[in-house]
C-alpha positions in Angstrom: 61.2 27.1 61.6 60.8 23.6 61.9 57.1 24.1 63.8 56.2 26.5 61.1 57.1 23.8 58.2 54.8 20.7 59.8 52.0 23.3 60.6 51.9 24.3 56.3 51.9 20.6 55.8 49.1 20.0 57.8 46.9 22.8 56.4 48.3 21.5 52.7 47.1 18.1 53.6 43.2 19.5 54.8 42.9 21.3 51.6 43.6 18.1 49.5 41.0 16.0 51.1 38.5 18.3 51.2 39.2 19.2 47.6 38.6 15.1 46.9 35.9 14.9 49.1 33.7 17.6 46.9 31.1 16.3 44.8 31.8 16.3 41.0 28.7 15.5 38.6 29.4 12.7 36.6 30.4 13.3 32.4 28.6 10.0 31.5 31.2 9.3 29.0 30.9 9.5 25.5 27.2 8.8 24.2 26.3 5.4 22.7 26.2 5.5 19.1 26.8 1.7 18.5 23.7 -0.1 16.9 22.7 -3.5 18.6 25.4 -6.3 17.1 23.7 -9.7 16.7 25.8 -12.3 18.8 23.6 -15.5 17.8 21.2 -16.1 15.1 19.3 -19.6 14.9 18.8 -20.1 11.7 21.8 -18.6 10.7 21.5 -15.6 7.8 21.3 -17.4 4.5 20.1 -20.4 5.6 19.1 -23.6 3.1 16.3 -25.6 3.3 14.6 -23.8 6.3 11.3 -25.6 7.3 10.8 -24.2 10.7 8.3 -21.0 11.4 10.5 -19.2 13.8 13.8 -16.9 13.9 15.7 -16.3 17.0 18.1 -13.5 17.3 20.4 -12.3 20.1 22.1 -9.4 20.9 24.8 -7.7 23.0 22.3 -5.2 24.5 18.9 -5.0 25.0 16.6 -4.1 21.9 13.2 -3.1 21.1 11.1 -3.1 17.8 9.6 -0.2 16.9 7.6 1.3 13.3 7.7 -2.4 12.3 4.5 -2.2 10.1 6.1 1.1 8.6 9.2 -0.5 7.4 9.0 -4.1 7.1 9.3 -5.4 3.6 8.7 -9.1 2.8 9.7 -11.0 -0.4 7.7 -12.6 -1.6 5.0 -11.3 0.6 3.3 -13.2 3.3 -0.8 -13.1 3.8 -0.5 -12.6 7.9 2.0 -10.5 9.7 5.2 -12.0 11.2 4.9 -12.1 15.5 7.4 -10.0 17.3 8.6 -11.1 20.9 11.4 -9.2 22.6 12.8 -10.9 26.0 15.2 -8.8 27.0 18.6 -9.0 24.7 16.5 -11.9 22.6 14.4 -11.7 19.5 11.9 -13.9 18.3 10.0 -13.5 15.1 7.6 -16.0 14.6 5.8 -17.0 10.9 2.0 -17.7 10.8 2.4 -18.7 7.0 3.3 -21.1 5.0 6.0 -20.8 3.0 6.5 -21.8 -0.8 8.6 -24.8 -1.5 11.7 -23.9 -3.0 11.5 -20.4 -2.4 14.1 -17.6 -1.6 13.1 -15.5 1.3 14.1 -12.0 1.5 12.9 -10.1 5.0 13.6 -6.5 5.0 13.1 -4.6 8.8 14.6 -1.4 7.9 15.6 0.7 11.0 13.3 -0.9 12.8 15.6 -3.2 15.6 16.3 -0.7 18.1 18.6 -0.4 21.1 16.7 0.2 24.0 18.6 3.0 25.7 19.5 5.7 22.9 17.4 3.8 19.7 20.4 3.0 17.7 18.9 0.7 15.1 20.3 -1.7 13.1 20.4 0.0 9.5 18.7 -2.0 6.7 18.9 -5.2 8.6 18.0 -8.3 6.0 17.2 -11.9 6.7 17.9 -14.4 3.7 16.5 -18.2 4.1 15.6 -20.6 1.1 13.2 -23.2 1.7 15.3 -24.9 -0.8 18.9 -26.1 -1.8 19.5 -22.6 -3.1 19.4 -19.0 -2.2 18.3 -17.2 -5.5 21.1 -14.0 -6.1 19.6 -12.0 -9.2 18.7 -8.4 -8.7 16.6 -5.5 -10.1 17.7 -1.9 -9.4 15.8 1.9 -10.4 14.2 4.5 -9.5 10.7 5.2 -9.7 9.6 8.6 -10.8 6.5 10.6 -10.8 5.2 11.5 -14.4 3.6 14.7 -14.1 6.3 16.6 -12.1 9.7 14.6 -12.8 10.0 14.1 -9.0 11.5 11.4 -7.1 9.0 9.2 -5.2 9.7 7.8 -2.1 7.6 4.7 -0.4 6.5 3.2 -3.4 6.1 -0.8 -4.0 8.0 -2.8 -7.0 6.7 -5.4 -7.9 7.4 -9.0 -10.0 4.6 -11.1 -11.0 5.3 -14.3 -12.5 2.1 -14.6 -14.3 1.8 -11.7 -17.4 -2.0 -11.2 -16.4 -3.4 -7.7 -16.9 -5.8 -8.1 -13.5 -2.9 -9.8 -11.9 -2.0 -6.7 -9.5 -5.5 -5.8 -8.8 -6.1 -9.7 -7.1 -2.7 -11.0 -6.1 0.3 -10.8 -4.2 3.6 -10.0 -5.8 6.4 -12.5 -6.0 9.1 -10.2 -5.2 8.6 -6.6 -4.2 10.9 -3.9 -2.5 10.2 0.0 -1.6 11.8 3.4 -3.0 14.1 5.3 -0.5 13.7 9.0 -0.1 15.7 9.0 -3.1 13.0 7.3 -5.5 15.8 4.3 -5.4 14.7 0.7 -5.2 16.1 -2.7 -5.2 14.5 -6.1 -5.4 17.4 -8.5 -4.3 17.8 -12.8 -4.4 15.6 -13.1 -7.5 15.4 -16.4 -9.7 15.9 -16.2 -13.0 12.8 -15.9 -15.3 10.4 -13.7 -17.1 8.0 -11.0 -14.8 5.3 -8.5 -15.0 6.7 -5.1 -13.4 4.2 -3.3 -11.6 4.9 -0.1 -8.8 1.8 1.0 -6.6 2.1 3.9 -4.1 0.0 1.6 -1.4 -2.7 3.6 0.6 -3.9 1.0 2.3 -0.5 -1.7 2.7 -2.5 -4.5 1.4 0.2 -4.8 -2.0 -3.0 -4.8 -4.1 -4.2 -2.2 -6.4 -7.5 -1.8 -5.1 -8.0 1.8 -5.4 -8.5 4.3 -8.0 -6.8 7.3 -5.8 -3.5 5.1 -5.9 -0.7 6.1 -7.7 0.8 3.4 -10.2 3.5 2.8 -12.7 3.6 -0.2 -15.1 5.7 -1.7 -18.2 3.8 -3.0 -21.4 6.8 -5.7 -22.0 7.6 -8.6 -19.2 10.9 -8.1 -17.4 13.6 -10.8 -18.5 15.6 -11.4 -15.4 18.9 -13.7 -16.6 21.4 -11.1 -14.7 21.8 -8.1 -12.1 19.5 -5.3 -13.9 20.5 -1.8 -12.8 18.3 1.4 -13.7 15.3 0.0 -14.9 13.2 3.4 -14.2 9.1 3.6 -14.2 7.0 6.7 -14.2 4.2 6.9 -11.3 1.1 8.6 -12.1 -2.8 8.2 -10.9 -5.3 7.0 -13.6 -8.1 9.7 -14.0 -10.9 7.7 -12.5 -11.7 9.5 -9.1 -15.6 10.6 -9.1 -16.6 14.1 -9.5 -17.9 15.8 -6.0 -17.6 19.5 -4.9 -14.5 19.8 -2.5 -15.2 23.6 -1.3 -17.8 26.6 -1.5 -16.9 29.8 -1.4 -19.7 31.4 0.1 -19.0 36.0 -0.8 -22.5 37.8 -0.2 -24.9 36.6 -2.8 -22.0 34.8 -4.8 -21.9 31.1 -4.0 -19.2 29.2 -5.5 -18.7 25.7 -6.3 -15.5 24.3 -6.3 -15.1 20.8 -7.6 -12.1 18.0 -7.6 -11.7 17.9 -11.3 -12.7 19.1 -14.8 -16.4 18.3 -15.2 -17.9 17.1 -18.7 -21.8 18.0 -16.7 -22.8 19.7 -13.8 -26.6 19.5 -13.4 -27.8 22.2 -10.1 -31.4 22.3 -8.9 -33.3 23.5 -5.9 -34.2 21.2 -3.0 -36.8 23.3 -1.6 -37.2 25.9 -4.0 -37.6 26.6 -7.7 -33.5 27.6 -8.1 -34.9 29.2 -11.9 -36.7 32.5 -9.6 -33.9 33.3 -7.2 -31.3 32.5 -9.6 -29.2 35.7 -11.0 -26.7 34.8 -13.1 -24.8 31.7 -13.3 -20.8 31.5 -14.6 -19.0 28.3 -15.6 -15.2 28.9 -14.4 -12.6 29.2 -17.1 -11.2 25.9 -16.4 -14.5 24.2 -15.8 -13.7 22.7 -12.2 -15.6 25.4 -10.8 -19.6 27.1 -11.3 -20.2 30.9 -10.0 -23.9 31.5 -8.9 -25.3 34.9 -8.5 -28.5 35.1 -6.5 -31.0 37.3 -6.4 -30.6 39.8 -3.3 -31.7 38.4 0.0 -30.8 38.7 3.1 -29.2 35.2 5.4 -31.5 33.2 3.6 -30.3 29.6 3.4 -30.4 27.4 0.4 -30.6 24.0 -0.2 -28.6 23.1 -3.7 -28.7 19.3 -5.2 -25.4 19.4 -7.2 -24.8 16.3 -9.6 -23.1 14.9 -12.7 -26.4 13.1 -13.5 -24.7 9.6 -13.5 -22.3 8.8 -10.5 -22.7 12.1 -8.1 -25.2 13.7 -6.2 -24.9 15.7 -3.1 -27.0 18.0 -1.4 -25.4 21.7 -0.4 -26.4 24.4 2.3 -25.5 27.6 2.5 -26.6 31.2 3.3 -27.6 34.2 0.4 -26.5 37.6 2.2 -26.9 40.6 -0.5 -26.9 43.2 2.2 -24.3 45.1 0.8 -25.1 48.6 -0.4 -22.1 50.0 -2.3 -20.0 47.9 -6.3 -17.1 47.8 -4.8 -13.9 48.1 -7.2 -10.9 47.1 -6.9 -7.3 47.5 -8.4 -5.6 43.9 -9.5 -2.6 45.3 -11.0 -1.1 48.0 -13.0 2.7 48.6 -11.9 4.3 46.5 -14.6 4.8 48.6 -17.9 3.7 45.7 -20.7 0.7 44.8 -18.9 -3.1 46.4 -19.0 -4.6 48.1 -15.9 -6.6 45.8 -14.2 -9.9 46.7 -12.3 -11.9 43.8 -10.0 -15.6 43.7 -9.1 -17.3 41.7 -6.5 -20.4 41.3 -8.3 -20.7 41.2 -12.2 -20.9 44.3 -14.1 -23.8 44.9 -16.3 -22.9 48.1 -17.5 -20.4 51.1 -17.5 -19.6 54.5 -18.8 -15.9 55.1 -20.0 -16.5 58.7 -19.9 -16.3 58.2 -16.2 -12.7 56.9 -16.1 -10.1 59.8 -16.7 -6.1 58.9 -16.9 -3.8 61.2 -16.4 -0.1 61.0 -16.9 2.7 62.8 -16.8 2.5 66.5 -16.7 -1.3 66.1 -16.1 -2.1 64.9 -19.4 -4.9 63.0 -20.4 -4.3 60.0 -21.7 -6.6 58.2 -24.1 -6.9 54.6 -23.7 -9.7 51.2 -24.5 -11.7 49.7 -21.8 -13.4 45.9 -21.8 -14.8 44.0 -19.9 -13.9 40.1 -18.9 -15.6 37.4 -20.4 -17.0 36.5 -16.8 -17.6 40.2 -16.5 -15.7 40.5 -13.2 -12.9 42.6 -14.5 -12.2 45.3 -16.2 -9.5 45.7 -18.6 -8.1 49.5 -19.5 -5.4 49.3 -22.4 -3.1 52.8 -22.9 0.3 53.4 -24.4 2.8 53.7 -21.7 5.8 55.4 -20.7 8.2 53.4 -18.5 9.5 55.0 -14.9 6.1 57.5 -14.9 3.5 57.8 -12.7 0.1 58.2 -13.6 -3.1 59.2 -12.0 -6.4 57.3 -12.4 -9.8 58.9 -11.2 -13.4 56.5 -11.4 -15.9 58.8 -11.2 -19.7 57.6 -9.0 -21.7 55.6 -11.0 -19.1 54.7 -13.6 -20.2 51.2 -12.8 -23.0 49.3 -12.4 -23.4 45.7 -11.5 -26.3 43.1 -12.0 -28.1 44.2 -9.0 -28.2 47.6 -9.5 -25.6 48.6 -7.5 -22.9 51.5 -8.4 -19.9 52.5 -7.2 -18.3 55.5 -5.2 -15.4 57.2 -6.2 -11.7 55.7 -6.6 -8.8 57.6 -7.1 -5.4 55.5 -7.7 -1.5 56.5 -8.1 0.1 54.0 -10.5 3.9 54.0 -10.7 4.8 52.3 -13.9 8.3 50.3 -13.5 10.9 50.1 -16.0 12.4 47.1 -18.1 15.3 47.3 -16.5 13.8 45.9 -13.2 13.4 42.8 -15.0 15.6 39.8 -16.8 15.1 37.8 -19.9 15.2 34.0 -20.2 15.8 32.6 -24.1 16.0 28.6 -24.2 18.1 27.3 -27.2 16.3 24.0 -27.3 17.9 20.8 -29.0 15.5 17.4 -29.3 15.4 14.5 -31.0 12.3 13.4 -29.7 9.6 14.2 -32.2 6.0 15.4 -31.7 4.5 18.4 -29.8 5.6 19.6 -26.9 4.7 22.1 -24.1 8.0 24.2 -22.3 6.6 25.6 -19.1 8.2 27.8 -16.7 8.0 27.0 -12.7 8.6 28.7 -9.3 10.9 27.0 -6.9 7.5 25.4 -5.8 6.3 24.2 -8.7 4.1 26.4 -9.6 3.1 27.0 -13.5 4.2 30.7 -14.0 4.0 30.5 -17.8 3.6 27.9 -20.5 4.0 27.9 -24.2 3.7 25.6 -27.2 7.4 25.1 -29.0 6.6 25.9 -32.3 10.4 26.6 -33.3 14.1 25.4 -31.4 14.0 29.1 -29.7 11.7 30.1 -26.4 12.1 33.3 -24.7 10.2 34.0 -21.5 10.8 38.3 -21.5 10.4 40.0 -18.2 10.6 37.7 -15.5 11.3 39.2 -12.0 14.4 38.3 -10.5 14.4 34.9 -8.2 15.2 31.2 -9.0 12.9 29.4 -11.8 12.7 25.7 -13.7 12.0 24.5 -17.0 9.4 21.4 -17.7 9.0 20.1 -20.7 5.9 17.9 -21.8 5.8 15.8 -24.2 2.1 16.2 -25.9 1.8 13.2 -27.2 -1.9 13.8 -28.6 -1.5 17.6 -29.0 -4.2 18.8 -26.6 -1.5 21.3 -25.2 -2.0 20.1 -21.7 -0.5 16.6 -19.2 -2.7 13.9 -19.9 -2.4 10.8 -17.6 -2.1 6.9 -18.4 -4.8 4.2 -17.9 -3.5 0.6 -17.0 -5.8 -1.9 -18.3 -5.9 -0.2 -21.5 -1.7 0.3 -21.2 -2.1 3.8 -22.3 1.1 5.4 -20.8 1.3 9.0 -18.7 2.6 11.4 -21.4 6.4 11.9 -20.3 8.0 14.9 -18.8 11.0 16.3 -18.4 12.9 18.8 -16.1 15.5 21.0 -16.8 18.2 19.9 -14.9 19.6 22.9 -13.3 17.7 25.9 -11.5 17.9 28.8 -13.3 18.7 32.4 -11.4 17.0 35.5 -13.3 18.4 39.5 -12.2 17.3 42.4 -12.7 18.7 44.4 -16.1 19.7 40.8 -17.4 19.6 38.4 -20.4 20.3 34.9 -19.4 20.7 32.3 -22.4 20.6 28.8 -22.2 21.2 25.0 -24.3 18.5 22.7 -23.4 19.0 19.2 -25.2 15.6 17.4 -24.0 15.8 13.5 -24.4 14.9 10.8 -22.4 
């Protein structure tokens, strides 16, 4: 008994050191989540009377700096960039300025101090110096907003100038300036007392100057009176209506060409390069919100064109593109006709010249025929049949050959269409009880969850209902027509016209089907 004992010790004993002798893969511990902390800083934060043209910083851990030029904000501005030098857990930041007498110094590097093994940064991290006996404490708080949609904006420049010149932010540096957070939040910290021009630019090219006509901007007619912490002082971005007219796309469909510009034209002038455009020139439509001209050629086949498109002041371009009109067959097309309070729709490639109603036939239920009215569009590209309907039917809708024909001469082959009518009760309806003090005209439009204009509509009385909306999440935008054009009309600086203001409703609104959803909308400012 006694051998048997030692012998189940000794195997016992084997088993435990080749159990600790197996090879584990480490855990690594918990992962680093610590940002740098600074351990010396020479001059220290805060510092009076600084002369110097250096800052030296270190840490308890190796850093790195990294989307500097992204983040860095520096108030007041300085005219060259600040050198960077990172020797292991030391930081040097050098200053090729310099600096104002008497001046509080506010240097902003974001998330941009790093750790060098897992990037922790240093959130927000400030450096304060005065180059005199004081550091300056007042602040400015808000949030910049942009005027046409109502939307936050983020990365956008606020600005103090001491001097209340209008050119002033088209030639100099700010005094003070800070950036919006994703949140359209800003604040401009350690400001002296005094009187400013305000001034917000969304900076293209991070030069703090408003230097071009594609940048947005937001501005206040009255200086700023800073004698005390100011919080939400909001301003409205918006881009002044200056960019030059030039044709961003062409849309090039058989022998349609179309020309799509950047903006509402006031004069578009088209002539041939090479050719006389008056002989191979069809037809020639103007789009219905005139950003856009439709030209109809006369039939050719892959024949390029050479088009000088210009306003006859500031623009001229030359266009190529290629005229096919090989097609042999109008084709037609349905656009809509399922929902019960709307027309039937019909599309065309090609204008229609002509057509015979006694060609269309419409039956509906129990094979009846149904009489209806027929017209063409104003661009003569559609086709619009008008009946009196019955909701949850189905009807039947025969085009006959050679119902249509379009400016070339071509007809069409036959079309035969089912058309299932819904019902009212797939839909809901929106009615806005609308309470304002705000005087003047105003424009209620209804959005998409992407901002899209589904439906607009003067307010002509406190009451808007929006009937038969599919179900799905919309918005309310009011605007504020200040000169009753019944569209948004943007601001102009040097002249200090203002963006005309607009408003969102604050929640989003949820439509079902076989529903009437009412709501109190009290729009103010």
């Amino acid at each position: 008994m006694k051998f048997k004992r030692q012998h189940i010790l000794t195997i016992l004993a084997i088993a435990f050191t080749l159990a600790c002798a197996q090879v584990v893969a480490p855990t690594g511990g918990e992962k680093d989540i610590t940002p740098p902390e600074i351990l010396l800083m020479e001059p220290q934060n805060e510092a009076l009377n600084f002369s110097g043209n250096e800052i030296v910083l270190s840490f308890d851990e190796f850093v790195k700096v990294q989307k500097l030029k992204e983040q860095l904000i520096i108030s007041p501005p300085l005219k060259y960039s600040l050198i960077t030098k990172v020797k292991g857990k030391q930081l040097t930041i050098e200053i090729q300025d310099t600096l104002k007498e008497n001046t509080t110094y506010v240097m902003n590097f974001g998330n941009s101090i790093v750790d060098v093994r897992e990037n922790n940064p240093i959130p927000n991290f400030t450096i304060v110096f005065s180059t005199g006996n004081e550091i300056d404490s007042l602040s400015v708080s808000g949030r910049i907003i942009n005027s046409f949609d109502a939307k936050v904006e983020k990365d956008v420049l606020f600005m103090l100038y001491k001097e209340n010149i209008d050119s002033i932010p088209l030639l100099e540096l700010p005094i003070y300036i800070a950036r919006t957070d994703e949140e359209g939040l800003f604040t401009v910290s350690n400001v002296k007392a005094g009187t400013y021009k305000v001034f917000a630019l969304k900076d293209a090219n991070t030069n703090y100057i408003y230097d071009r006509p594609t940048e947005l901007i937001a501005f206040d007619t009255l200086e700023l009176e800073i004698k005390e912490n100011i919080d939400r002082f909001n301003m409205y971005l918006f881009q002044e209506d200056k960019e030059l007219q030039y044709v961003k796309d062409i849309s090039e469909k058989g022998s349609n060409i179309i020309l799509n510009y950047n903006r509402k034209f006031d004069t578009t002038l088209l002539s041939g390069l090479d050719t006389n455009l008056s002989k191979i020139l069809k037809k020639i439509q103007i789009g219905h919100n005139q950003d856009s001209v439709s030209l109809w050629f006369n039939q050719m086949n892959k024949e390029q064109i050479n088009l000088v498109v210009s306003d006859g002041i500031d623009f001229t371009d030359t266009i190529k593109f290629r005229v096919d009109s090989s097609y042999r067959k109008l084709k037609v097309e349905t656009l809509s006709g399922s929902d019960f309070f709307k027309p039937i729709k019909l599309g065309f490639r090609t204008p229609v010249a002509a057509f015979d109603t006694a060609k269309i036939q419409i039956y509906g239920p129990d094979s009846i025929l149904i009489p209806f009215t027929a017209n063409l569009s104003e661009n003569q590209s559609k086709l619009i049949i008008d009946f009196e309907k019955q909701q949850v039917s189905a009807y039947q809708l025969f085009i006959l050959p050679e119902t249509f024909q379009d400016i070339y001469g071509k007809t069409n082959d036959t079309l035969q269409k089912s058309i299932q009518l819904n019902t009212e009760r797939d839909f809901g309806n929106l009615k806005i009880n609308l309470n304002s003090t705000l005087g003047g005209p105003k424009i209620i439009q209804l959005l998409n969850n992407n901002g899209d204009v589904l439906r607009e509509t003067p307010i002509e009385n406190a009451v808007v209902d929006f009937k038969y909306l599919k179900p799905g999440k919309y918005r309310l935008k009011c605007i504020l027509d200040k000169n009753g054009n019944g569209q948004w009309d943007t601001g102009e600086y040097l002249t200090k016209l203002m963006p005309e203001k607009v408003i969102l409703f604050d929640e989003e609104i949820s439509i079902r089907s076989n529903w009437d959803k009412e709501i109190n909308w009290n729009i103010e400012l």
